[in-house]
C-alpha positions in Angstrom: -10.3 4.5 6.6 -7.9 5.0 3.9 -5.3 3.1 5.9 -7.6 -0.2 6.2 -8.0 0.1 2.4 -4.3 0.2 2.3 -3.7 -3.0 4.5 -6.8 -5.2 2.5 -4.7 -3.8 -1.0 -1.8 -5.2 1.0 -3.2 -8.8 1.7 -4.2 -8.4 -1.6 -1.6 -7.7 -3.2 1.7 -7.1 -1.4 4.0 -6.2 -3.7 1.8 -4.0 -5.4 1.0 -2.3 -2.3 4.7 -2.3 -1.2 5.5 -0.1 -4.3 3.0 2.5 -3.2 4.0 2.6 -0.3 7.6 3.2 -1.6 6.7 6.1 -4.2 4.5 7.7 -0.8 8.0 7.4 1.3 9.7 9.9 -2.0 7.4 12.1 -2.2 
């Protein structure tokens, strides 16, 4: 579930989305 919520952010807003992605990749 929590990774369809993460795709509609991403339609949403990509690069918003892009940058969460990013910070979960350093943690």
């Amino acid at each position: 579930e929590d990774l369809v919520v993460r795709l509609l952010e991403f339609l949403e807003a990509p690069h918003a989305t892009t940058d969460v992605l990013l910070a979960e990749k350093e943690k």
